[in-house]
C-alpha positions in Angstrom: 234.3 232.0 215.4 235.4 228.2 216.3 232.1 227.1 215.8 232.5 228.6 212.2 236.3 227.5 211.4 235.7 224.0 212.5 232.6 223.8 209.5 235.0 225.8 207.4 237.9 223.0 207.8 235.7 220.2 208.1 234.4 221.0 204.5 236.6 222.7 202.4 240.3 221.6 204.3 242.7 223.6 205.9 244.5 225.2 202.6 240.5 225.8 201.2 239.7 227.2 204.4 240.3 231.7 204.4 239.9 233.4 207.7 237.7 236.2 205.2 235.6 232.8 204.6 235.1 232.3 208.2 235.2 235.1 209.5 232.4 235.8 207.7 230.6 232.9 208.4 230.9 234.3 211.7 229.4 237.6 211.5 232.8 239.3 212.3 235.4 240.9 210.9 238.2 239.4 209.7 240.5 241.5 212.3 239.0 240.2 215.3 239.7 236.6 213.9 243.3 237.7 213.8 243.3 239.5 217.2 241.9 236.2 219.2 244.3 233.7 217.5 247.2 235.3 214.9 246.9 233.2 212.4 245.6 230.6 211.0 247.8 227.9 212.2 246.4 228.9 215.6 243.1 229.4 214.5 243.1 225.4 213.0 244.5 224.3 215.9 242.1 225.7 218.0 239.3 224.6 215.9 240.2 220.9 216.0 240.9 221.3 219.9 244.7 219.7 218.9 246.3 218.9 222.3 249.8 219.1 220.7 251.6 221.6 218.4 253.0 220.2 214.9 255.6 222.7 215.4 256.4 221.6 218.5 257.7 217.8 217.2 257.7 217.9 213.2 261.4 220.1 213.4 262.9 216.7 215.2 261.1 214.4 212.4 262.4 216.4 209.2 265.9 217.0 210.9 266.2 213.7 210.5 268.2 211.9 207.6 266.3 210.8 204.9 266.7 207.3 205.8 266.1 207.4 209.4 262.6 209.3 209.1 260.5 206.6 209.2 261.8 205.8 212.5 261.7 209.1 213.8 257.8 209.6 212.7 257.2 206.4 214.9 259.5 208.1 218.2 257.4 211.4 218.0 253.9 209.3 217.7 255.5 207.6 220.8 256.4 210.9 222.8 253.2 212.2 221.8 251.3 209.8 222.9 252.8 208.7 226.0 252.7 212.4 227.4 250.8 214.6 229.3 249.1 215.3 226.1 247.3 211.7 225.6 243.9 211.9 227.5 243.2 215.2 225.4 244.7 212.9 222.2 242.5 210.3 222.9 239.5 212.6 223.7 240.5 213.7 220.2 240.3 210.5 218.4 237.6 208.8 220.4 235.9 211.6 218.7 237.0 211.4 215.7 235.5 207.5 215.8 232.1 208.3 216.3 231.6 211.4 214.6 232.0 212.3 210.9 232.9 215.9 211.7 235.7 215.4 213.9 236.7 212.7 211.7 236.9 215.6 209.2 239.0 218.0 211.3 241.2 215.2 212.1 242.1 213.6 208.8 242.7 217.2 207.6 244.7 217.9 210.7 247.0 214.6 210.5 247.4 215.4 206.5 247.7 219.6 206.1 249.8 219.6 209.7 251.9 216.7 209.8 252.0 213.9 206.5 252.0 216.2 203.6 255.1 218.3 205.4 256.4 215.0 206.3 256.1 213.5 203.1 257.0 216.8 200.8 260.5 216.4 202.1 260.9 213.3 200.7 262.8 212.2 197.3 259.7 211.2 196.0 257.5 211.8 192.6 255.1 214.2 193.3 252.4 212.3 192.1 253.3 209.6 194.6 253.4 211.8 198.1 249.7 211.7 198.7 249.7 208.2 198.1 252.8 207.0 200.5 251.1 210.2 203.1 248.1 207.7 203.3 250.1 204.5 203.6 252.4 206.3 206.4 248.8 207.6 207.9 247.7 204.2 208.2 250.7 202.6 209.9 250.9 205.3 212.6 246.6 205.2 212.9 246.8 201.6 213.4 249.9 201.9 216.0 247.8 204.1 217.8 244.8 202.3 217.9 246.2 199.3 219.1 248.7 200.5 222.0 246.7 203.3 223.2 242.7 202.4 221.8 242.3 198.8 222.0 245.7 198.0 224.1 246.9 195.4 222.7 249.9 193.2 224.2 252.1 192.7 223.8 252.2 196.2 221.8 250.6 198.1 224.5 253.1 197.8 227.2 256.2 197.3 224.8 259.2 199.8 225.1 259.2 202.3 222.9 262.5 201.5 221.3 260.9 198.2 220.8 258.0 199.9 218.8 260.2 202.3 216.2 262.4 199.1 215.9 259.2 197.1 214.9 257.3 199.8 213.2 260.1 202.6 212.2 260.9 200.4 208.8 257.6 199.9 207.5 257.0 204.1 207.8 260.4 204.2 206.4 259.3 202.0 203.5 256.0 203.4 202.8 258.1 206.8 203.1 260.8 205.9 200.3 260.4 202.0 199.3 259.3 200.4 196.4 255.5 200.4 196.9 252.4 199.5 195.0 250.3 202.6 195.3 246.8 202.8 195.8 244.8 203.2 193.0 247.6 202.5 190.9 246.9 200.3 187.8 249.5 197.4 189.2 247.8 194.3 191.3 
């Protein structure tokens, strides 16, 4: 069954994905996908082995005012990351590096369980929320490669208040600034 949701979400995404679809692709019935892990939350983040809960942090990040999320994005990457959770995050995007597939099941991870819920509560255009997700995506991805991946100082061993000081605005602006999007017509 995790052999067959992890093709299912690699290919198709997490809303494209049905437990029918994989279930099927299983040989099973769609019940016993439901007895083994509820729903499909739980069957996603069993699939991409997720070593931490969306549900568990994202509550903090959108409780946040409007103005302050950028910052608080940046604090929950931080707790995160400096956990108990990190050698299984790392295992995760170590992975994720050097194979295509769990590339896959991480990009739709970070975008269907985080950014797009993130981003949706926003006071932005519609058309823009993929967009800024992708800019935000890429300010916490290169955060975390270079404290955690590469190490480097003086980021690596800086205090986190020091980091969502440094890094909070530019989320924050990418979340709700004046931006020039990609693929947008403007140079």
């Amino acid at each position: 069954m995790l052999a067959a949701a992890r093709t299912a979400f690699a290919e198709r995404g997490y809303d494209g994905a049905s437990i029918r679809a994989i279930a099927g692709a299983a040989g099973v019935d769609p019940a016993l996908v439901h007895h083994y892990f509820g729903t499909k939350d739980a069957l996603f983040l069993a699939a991409v082995e997720a070593p931490a809960d969306p549900e568990d942090f994202l509550p903090e990040v959108l409780a946040a005012p409007p103005d302050r999320r950028g910052a608080a994005v940046v604090g929950v990457v931080l707790r995160v990351w400096d956990g108990p959770t990190r050698p299984a995050v790392l295992a995760l995007v170590r992975s994720a590096v050097n194979h295509e597939w769990s590339a896959a099941l991480l990009r739709e991870f970070v975008l269907a369980k985080v950014v797009r819920r993130v981003v949706g509560t926003m006071d932005v255009p519609v058309e823009e929320r993929e967009a800024r997700g992708a800019l935000v995506a890429s300010q916490v991805v290169g955060l975390v490669m270079t404290r955690y991946v590469l190490r480097l100082e003086p980021l690596a061993s800086a205090s986190p208040a020091s980091v969502v000081a440094a890094i909070g605005p530019t989320v924050q602006h990418y979340l709700t600034g004046e931006v020039v999007l990609p693929g947008s017509d403007r140079p």
